[in-house]
PQR file of N, CA, C, O and H, with PARSE charges and radii, in Angstrom:
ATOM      1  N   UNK A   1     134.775  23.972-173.930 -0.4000 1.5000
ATOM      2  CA  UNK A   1     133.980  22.986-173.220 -0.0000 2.0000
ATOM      3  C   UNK A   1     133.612  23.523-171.845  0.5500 1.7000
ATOM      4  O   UNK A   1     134.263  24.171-171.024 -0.5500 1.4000
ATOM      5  N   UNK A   2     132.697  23.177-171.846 -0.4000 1.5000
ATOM      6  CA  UNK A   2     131.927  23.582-170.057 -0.0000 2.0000
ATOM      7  C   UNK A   2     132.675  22.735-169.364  0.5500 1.7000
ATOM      8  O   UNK A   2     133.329  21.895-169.984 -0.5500 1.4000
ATOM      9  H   UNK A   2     132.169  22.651-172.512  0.4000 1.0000
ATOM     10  N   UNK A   3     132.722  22.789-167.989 -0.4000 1.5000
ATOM     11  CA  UNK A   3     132.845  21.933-166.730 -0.0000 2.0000
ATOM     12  C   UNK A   3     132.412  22.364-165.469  0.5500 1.7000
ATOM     13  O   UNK A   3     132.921  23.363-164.962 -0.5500 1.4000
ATOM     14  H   UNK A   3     132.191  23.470-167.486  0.4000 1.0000
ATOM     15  N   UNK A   4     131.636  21.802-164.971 -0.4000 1.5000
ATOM     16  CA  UNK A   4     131.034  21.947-163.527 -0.0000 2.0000
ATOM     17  C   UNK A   4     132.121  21.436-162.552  0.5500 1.7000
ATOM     18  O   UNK A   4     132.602  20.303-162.517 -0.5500 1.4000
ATOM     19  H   UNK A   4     131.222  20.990-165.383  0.4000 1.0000
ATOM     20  N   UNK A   5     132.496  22.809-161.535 -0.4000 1.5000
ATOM     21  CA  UNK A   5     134.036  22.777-160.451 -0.0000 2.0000
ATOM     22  C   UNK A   5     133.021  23.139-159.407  0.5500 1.7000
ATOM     23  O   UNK A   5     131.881  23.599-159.332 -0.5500 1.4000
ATOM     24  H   UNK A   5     132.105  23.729-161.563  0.4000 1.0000
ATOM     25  N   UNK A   6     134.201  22.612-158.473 -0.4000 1.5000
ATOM     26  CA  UNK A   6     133.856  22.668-157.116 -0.0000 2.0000
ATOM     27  C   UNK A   6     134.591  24.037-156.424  0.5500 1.7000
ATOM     28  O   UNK A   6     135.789  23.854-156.213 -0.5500 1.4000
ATOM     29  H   UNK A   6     135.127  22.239-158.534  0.4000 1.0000
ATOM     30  N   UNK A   7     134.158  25.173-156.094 -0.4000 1.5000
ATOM     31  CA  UNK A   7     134.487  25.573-155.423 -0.0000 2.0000
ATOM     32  C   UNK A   7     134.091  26.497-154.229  0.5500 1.7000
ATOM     33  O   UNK A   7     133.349  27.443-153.962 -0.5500 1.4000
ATOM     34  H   UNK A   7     133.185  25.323-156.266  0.4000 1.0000
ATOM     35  N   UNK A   8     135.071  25.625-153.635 -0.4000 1.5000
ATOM     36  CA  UNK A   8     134.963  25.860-152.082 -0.0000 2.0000
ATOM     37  C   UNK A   8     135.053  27.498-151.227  0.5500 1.7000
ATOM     38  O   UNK A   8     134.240  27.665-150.317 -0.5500 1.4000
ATOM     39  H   UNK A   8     135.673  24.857-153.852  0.4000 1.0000
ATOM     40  N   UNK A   9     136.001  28.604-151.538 -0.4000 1.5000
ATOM     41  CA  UNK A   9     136.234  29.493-150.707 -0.0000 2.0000
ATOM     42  C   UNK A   9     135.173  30.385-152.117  0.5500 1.7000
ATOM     43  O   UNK A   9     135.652  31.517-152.196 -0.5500 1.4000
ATOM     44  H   UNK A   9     136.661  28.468-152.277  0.4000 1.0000
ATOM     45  N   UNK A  10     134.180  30.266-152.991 -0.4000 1.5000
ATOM     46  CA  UNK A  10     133.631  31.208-153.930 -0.0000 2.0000
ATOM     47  C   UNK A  10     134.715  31.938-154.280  0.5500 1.7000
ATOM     48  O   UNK A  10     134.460  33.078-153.893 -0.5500 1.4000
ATOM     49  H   UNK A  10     133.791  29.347-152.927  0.4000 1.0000
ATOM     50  N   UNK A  11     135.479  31.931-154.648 -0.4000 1.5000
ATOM     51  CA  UNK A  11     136.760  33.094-155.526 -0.0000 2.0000
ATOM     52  C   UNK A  11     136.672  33.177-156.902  0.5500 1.7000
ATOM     53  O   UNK A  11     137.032  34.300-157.256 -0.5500 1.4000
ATOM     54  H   UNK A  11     135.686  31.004-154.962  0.4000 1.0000
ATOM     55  N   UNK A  12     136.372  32.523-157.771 -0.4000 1.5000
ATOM     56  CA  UNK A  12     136.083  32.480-159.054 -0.0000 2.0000
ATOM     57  C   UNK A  12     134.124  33.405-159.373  0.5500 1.7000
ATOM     58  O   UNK A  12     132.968  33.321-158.958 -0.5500 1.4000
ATOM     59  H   UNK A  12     136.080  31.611-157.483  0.4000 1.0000
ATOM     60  N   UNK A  13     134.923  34.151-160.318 -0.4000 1.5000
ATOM     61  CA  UNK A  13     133.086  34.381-160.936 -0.0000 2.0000
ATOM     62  C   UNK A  13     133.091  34.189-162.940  0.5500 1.7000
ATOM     63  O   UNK A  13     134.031  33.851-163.660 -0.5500 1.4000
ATOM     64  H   UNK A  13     135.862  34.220-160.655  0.4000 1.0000
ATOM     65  N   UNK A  14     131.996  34.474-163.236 -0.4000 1.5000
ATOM     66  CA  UNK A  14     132.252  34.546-164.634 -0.0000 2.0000
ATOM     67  C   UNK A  14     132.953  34.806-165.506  0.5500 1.7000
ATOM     68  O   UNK A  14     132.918  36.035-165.572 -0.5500 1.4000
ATOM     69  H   UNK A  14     131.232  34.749-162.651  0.4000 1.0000
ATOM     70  N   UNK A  15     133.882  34.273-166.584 -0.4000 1.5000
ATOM     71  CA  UNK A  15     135.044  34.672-167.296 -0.0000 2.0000
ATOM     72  C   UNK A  15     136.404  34.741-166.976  0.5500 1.7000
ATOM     73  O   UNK A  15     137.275  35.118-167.760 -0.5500 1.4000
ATOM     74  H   UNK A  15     133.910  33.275-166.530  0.4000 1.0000
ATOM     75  N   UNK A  16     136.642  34.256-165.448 -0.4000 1.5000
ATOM     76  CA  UNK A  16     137.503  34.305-164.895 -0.0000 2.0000
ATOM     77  C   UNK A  16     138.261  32.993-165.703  0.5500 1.7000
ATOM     78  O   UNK A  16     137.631  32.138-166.325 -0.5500 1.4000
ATOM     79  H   UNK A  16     135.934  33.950-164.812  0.4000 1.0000
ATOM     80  N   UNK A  17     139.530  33.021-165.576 -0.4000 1.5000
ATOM     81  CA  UNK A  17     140.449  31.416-166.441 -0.0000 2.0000
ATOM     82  C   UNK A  17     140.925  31.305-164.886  0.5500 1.7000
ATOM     83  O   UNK A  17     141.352  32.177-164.130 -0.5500 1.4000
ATOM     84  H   UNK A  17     140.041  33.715-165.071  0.4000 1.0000
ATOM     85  N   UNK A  18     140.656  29.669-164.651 -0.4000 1.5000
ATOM     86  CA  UNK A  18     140.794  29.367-163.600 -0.0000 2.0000
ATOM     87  C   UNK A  18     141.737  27.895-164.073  0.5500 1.7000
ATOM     88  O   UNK A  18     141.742  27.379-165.190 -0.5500 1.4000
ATOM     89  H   UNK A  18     140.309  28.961-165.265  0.4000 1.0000
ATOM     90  N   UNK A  19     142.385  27.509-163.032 -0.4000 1.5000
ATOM     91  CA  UNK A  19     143.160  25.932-162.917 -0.0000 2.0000
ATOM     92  C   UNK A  19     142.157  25.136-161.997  0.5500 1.7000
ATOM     93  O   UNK A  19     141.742  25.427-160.875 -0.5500 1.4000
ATOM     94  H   UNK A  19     142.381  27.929-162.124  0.4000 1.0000
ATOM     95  N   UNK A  20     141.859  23.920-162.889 -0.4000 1.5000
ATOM     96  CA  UNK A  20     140.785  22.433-161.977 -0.0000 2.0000
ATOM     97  C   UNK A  20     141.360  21.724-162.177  0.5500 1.7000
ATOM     98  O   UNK A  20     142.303  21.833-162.961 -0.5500 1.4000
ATOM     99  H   UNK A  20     142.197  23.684-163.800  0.4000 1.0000
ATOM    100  N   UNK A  21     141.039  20.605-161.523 -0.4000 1.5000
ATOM    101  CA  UNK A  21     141.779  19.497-160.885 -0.0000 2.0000
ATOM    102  C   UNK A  21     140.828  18.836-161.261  0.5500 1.7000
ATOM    103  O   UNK A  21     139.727  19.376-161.369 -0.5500 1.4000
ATOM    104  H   UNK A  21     140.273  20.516-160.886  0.4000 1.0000
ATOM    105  N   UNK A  22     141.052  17.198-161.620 -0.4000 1.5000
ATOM    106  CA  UNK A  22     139.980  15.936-161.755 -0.0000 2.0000
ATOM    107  C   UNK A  22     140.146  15.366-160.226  0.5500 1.7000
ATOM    108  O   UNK A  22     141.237  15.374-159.655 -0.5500 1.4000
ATOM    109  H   UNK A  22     141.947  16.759-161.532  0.4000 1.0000
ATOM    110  N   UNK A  23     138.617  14.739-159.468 -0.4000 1.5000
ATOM    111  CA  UNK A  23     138.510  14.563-158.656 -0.0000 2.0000
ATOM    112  C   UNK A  23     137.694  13.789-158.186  0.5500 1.7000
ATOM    113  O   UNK A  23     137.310  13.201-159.196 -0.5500 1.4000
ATOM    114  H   UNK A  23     137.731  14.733-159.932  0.4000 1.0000
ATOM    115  N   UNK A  24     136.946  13.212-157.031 -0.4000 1.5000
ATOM    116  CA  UNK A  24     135.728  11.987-157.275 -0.0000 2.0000
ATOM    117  C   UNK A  24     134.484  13.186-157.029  0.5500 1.7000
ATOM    118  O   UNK A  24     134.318  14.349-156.662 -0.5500 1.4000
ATOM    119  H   UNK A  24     137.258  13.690-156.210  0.4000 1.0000
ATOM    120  N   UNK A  25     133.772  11.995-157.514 -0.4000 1.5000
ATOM    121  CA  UNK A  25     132.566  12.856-157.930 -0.0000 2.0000
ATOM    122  C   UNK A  25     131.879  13.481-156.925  0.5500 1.7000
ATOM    123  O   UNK A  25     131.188  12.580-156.450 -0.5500 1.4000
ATOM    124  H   UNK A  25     133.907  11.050-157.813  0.4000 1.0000
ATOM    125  N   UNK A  26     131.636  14.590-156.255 -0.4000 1.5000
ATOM    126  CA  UNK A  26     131.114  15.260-155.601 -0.0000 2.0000
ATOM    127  C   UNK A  26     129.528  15.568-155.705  0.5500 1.7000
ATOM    128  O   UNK A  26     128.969  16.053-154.721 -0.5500 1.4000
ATOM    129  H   UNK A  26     132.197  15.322-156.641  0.4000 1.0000
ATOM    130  N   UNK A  27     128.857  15.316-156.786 -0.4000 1.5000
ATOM    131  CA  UNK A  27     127.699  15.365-156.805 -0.0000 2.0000
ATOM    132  C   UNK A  27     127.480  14.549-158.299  0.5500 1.7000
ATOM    133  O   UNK A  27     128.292  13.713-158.695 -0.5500 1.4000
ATOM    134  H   UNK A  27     129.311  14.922-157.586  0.4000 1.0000
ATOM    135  N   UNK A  28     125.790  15.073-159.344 -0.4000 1.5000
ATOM    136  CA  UNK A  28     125.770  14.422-160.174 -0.0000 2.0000
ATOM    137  C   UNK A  28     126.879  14.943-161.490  0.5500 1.7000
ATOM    138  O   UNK A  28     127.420  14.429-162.470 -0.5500 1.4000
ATOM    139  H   UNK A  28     125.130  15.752-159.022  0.4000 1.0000
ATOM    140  N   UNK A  29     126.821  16.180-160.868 -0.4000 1.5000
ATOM    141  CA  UNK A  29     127.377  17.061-162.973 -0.0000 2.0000
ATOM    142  C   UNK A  29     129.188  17.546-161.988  0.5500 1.7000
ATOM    143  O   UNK A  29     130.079  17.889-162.765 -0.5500 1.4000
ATOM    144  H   UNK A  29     126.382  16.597-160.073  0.4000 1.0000
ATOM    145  N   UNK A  30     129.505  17.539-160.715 -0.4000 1.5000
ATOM    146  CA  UNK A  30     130.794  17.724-160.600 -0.0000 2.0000
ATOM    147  C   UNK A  30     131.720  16.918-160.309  0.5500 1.7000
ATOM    148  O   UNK A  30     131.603  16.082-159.413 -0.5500 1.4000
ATOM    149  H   UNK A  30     128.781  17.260-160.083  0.4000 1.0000
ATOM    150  N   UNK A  31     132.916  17.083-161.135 -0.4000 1.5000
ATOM    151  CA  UNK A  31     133.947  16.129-161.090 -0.0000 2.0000
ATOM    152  C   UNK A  31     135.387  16.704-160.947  0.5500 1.7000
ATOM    153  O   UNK A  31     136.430  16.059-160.843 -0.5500 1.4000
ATOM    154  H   UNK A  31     133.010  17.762-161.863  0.4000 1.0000
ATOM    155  N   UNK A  32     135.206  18.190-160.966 -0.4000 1.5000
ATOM    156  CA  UNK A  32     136.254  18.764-160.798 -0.0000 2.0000
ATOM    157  C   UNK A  32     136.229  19.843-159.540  0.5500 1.7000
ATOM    158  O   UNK A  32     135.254  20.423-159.061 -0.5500 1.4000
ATOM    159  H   UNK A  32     134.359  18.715-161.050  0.4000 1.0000
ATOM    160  N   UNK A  33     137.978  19.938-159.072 -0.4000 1.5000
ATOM    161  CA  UNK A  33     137.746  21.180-158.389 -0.0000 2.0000
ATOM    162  C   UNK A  33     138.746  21.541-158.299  0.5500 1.7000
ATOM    163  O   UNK A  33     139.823  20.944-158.286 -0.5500 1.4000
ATOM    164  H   UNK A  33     138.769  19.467-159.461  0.4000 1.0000
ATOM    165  N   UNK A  34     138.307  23.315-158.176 -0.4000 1.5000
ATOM    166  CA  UNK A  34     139.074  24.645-158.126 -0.0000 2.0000
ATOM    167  C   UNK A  34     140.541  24.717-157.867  0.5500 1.7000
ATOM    168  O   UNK A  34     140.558  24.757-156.637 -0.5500 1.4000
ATOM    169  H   UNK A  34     137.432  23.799-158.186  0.4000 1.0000
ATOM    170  N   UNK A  35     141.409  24.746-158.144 -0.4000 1.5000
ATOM    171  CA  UNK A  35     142.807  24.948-158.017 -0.0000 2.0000
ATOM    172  C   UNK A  35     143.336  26.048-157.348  0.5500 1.7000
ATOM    173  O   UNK A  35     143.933  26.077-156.272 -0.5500 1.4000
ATOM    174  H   UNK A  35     141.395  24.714-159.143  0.4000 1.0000
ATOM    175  N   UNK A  36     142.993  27.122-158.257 -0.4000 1.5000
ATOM    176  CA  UNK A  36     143.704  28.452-158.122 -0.0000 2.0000
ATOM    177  C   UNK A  36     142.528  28.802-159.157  0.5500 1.7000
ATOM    178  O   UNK A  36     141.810  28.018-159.777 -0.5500 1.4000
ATOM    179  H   UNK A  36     142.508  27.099-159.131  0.4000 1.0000
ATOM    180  N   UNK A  37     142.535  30.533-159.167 -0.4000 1.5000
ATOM    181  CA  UNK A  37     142.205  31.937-160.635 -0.0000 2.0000
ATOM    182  C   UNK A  37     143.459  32.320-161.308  0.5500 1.7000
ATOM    183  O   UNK A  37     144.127  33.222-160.804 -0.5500 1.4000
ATOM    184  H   UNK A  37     143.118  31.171-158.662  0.4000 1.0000
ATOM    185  N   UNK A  38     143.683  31.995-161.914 -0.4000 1.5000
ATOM    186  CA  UNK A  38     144.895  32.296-162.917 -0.0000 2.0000
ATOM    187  C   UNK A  38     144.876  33.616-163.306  0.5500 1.7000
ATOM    188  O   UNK A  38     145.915  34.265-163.183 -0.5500 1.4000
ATOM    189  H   UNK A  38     143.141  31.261-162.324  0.4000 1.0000
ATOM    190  N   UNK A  39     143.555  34.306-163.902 -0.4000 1.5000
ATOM    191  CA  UNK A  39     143.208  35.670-164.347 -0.0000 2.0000
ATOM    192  C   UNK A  39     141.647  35.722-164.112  0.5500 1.7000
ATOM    193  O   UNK A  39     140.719  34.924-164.244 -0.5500 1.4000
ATOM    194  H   UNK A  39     142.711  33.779-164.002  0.4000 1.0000
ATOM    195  N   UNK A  40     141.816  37.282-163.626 -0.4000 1.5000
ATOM    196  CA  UNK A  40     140.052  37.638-163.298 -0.0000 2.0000
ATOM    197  C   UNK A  40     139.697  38.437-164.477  0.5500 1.7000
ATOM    198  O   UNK A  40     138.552  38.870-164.607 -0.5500 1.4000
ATOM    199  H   UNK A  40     142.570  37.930-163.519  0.4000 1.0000
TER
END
């Protein structure tokens, strides 16, 4: 499943497995944000 995250410091790029968090809605399509990169 897709999900549109919020993140803040850009540390994540493509394919990366990242940890998100549920959160209030920040715009129309985001509801989550960035935790940590687990693996790049």
């Amino acid at each position: 499943k897709k999900f549109y995250a919020h993140d803040e410091q850009n540390q994540a790029k493509t394919g990366d497995t990242v940890r998100i968090m549920e959160t209030r809605p920040l715009s129309k399509l985001k509801r989550w944000r960035l935790v940590e990169v687990i693996q790049k």
